[in-house]
C-alpha positions as CSV (number, residue, x, y, z in Angstrom):
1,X,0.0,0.0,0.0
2,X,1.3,3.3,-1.1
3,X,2.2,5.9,2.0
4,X,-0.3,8.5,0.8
5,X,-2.5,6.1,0.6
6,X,-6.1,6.9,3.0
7,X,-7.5,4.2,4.9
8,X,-11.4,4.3,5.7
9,X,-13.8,1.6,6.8
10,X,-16.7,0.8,4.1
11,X,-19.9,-1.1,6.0
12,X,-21.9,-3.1,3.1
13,X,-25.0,-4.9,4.7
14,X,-27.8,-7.3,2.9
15,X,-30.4,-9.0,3.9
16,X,-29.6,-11.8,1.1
17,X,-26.3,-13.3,0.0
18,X,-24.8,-9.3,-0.3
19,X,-23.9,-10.4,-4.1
20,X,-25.5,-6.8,-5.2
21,X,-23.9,-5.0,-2.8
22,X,-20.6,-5.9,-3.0
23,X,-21.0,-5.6,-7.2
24,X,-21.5,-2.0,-6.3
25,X,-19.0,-1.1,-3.6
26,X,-16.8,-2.1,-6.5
27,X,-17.7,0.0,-9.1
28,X,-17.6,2.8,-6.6
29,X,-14.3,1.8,-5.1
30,X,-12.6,1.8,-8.4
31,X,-13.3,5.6,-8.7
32,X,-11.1,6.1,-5.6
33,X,-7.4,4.9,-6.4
34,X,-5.6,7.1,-3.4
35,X,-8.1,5.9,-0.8
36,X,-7.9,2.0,0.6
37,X,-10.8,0.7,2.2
38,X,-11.1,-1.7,4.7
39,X,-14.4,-3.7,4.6
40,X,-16.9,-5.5,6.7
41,X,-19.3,-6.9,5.0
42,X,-22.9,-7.9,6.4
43,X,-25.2,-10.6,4.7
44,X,-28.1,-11.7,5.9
45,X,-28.8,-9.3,8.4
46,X,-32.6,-9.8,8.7
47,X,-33.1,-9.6,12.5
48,X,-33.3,-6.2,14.8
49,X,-30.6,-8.4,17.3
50,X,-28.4,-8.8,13.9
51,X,-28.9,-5.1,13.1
52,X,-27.2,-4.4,17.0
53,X,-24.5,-6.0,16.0
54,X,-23.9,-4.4,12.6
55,X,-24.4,-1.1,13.9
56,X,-21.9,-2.1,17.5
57,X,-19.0,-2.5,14.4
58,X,-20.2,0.5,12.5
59,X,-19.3,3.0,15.9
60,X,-16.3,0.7,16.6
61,X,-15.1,1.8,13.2
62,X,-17.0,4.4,11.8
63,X,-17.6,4.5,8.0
64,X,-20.4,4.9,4.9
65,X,-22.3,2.2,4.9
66,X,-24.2,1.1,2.0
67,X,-27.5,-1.5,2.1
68,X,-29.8,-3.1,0.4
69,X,-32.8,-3.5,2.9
70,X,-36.5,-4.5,1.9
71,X,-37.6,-4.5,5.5
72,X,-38.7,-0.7,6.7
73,X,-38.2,-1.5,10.1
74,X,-34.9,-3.0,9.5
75,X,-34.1,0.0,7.2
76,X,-35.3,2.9,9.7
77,X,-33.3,1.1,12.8
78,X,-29.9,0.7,10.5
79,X,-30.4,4.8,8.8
80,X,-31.7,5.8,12.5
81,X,-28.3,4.3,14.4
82,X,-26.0,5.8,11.7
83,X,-27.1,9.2,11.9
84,X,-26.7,8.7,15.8
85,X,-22.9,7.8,15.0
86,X,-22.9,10.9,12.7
87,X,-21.9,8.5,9.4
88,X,-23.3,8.5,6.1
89,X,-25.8,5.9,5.2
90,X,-26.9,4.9,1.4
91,X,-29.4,2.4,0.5
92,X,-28.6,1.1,-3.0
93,X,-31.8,0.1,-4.3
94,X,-34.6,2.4,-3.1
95,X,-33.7,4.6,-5.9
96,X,-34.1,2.3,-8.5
97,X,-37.1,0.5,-7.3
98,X,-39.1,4.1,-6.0
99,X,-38.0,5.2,-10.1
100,X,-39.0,1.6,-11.8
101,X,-42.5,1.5,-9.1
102,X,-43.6,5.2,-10.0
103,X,-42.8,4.1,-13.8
104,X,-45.1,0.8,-13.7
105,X,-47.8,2.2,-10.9
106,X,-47.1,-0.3,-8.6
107,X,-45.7,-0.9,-5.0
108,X,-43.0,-3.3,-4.6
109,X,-43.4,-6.9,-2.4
110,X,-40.4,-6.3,-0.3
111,X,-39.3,-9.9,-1.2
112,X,-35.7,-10.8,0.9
113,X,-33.4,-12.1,-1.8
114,X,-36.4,-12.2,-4.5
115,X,-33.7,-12.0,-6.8
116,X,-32.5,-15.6,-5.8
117,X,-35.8,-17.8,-6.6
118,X,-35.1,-20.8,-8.0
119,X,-37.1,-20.1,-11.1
120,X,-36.6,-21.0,-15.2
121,X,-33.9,-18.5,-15.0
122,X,-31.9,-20.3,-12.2
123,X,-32.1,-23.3,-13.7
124,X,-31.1,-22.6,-17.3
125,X,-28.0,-20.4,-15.5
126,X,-26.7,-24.0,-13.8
127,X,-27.8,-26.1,-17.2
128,X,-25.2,-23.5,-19.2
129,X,-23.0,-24.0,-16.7
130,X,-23.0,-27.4,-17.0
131,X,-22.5,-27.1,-20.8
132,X,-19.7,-24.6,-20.5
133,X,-17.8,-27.3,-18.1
134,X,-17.9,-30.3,-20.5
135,X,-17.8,-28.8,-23.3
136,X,-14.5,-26.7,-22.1
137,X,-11.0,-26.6,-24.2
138,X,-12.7,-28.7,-27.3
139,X,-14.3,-31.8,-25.4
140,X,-17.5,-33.1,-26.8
141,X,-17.4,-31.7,-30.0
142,X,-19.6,-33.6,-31.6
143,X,-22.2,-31.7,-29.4
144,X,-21.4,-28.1,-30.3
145,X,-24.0,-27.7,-32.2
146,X,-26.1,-27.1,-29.1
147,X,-24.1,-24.5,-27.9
148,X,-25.4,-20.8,-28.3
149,X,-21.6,-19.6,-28.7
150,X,-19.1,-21.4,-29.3
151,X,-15.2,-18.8,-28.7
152,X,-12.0,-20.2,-31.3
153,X,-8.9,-18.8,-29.8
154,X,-5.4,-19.4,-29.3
155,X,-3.8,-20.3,-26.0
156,X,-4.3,-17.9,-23.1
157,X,-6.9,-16.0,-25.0
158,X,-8.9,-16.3,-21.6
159,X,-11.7,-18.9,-23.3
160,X,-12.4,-20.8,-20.3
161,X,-13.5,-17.9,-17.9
162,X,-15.5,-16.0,-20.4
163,X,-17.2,-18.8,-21.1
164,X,-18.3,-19.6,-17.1
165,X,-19.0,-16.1,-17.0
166,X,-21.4,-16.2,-19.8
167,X,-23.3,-19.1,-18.1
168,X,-24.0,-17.6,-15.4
169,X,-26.0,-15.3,-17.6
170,X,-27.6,-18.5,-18.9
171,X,-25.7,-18.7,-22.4
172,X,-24.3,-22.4,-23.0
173,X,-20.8,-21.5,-24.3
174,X,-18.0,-23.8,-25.4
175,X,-15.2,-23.7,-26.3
176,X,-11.8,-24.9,-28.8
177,X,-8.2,-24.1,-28.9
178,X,-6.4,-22.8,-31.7
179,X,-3.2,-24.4,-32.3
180,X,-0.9,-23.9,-35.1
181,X,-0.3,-27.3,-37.1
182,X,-3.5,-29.0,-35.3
183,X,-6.6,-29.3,-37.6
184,X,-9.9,-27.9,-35.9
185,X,-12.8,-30.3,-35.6
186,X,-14.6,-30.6,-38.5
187,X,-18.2,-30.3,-36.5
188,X,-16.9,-26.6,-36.0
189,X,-17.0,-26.4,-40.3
190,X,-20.4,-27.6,-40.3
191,X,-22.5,-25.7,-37.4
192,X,-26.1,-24.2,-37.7
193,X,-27.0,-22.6,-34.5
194,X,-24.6,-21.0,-32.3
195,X,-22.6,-17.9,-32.7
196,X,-19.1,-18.6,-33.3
197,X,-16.2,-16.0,-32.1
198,X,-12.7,-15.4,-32.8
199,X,-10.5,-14.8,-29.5
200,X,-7.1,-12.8,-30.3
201,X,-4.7,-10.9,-28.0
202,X,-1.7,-8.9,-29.2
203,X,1.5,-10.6,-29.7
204,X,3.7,-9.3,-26.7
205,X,0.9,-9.7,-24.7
206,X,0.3,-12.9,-25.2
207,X,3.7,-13.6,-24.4
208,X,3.8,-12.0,-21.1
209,X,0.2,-14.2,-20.1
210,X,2.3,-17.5,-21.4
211,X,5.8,-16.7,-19.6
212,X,3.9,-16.3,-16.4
213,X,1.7,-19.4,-17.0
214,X,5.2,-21.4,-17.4
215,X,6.7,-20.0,-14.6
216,X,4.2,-20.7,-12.3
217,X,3.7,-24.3,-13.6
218,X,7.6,-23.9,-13.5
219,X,8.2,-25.3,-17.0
220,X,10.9,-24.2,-19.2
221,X,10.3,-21.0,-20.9
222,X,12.4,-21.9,-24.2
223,X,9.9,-22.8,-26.2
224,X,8.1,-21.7,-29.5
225,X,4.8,-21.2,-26.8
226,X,6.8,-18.0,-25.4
227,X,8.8,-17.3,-28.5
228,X,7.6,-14.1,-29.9
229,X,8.3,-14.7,-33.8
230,X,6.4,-18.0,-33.5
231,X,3.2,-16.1,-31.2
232,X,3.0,-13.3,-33.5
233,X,3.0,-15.9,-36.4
234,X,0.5,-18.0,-34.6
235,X,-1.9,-14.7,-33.9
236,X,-1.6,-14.1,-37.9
237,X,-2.5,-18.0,-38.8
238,X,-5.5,-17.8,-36.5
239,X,-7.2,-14.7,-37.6
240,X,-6.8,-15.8,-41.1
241,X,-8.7,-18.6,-40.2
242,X,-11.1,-16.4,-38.9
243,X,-11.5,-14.2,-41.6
244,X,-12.0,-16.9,-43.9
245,X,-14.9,-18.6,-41.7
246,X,-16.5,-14.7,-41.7
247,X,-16.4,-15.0,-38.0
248,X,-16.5,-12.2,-35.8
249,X,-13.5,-11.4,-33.6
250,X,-12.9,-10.0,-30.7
251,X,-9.4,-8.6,-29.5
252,X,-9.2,-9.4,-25.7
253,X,-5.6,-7.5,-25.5
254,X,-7.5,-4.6,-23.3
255,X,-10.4,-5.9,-21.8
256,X,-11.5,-7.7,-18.7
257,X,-13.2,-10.9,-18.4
258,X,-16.2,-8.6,-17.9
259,X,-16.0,-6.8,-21.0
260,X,-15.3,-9.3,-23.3
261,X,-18.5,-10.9,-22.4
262,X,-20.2,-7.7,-22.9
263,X,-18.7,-7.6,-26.5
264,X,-19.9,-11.1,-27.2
265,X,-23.5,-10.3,-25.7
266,X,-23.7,-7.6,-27.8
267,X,-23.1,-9.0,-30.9
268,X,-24.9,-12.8,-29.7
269,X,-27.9,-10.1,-29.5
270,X,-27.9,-8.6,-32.5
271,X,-27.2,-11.7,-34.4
272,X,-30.7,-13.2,-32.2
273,X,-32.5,-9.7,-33.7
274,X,-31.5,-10.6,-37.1
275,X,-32.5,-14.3,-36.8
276,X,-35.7,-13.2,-35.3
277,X,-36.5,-10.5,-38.4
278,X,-35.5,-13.3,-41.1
279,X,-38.2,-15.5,-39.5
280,X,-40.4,-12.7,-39.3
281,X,-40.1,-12.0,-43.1
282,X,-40.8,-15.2,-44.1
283,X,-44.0,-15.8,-42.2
């Protein structure tokens, strides 16, 4: 930590898993880059005795807290005990839900955790992630037809994470590897439904992913994997291959897992709008 560096303590409390809250603290956080916060976070807090407790830390080391509450009881006693120990006090939803309820008319159910019913959703976000698992690094296929995307890239192209992330927006995404010299599986020639995207990174990049994925498997690091006149000439072969497929690809060289995914949702979507127009046409 850097000397200049302030230290404050950041409360989060939930009355559900706190997944929400700790999405947003952050997002906020990242705004910040000279300030280091220490946090204490609070799920399930969905008793007045648990609420004590929260607010016995909060004066023991005073900082904003931040909440999402349903419960007005549970919401007055949490805003009511902060303002006595003089800290700031932020619910994350209300704004969003007091907007989204004026816009629709309606009141909302103050469901804990609503968010977290085991409904279709849920279960198509496990059955893609079941899909992304075994059908991960070019296993199984023969199935990939059933995939909705399906991400080509070389190694270290980060295939495997965007495609868990994407299931757990309920997308069943696979995945192959690109390697120089190895033909690709013919099913990927011949499919019909998913999307299929090209994964690159920039040469020296790459590199720099691969070194450290040698060094901490503690392989040698003489090899063509890490040579950079063989990367670069691998990163050439495979968008060739791309290009000549008419796939869409996606340079992951400054983007987070996060982003990538947001890339290949976007253009999943607009491919899904196009699909849907064709159809519409020819009824």
């Amino acid at each position: 930590m850097a000397q200049n560096e302030e230290v404050f303590h950041l409360h989060m409390v939930s009355d559900s898993t706190g997944e929400t809250i700790r999405s947003v603290s952050r997002a906020c956080l990242a705004q910040f880059s000279e300030s280091a916060s220490v946090e204490h976070f609070w799920p399930m807090a969905r008793t007045p005795k648990a609420m004590d407790l929260v607010l016995e830390e909060i004066g023991e080391n005073p900082g904003p807290v931040i909440f999402t509450l349903v419960d007005d009881n549970l919401c007055e006693q949490l805003i009511r005990g902060c303002r006595l120990r003089k800290v700031p006090c932020i619910s994350v939803l209300d704004p969003v839900i007091a907007a989204v309820g004026k816009y629709l008319g309606q009141q909302p159910t103050h469901r804990v955790g609503g968010q977290h019913e085991l409904d279709a959703a849920y279960f198509a976000r496990i059955e893609a992630m079941d899909w992304s698992l075994t059908h991960d690094d070019g296993q199984r296929t023969e199935e990939l037809n059933g995939s909705d995307i399906v991400l080509v890239g070389v190694s270290r192209t980060s295939k495997t994470p965007t495609c868990l992330y994407l299931a757990n927006r309920g997308i069943k995404a696979a995945n192959v590897p690109y390697v120089p010299g190895v033909s690709l599986p013919d099913s990927l020639e011949n499919l019909t439904h998913p999307l299929v995207i090209g994964l690159t990174n920039d040469p020296k990049r790459l590199v720099e992913l691969r070194r450290a994925r040698l060094t901490s498997l503690h392989e040698n690091q003489e090899t063509d994997y890490v040579d950079p006149e063989t990367v670069r000439a691998e990163i050439t072969e495979a968008r060739r291959y791309f290009a000549r497929h008419n796939w869409p690809v996606i340079d992951v060289t400054r983007r987070s897992i996060e982003e990538t995914a947001a890339a290949i949702m976007t253009a999943y979507s607009r491919r899904q709008e196009e699909l849907e127009k064709g159809n519409n046409n020819e009824s």
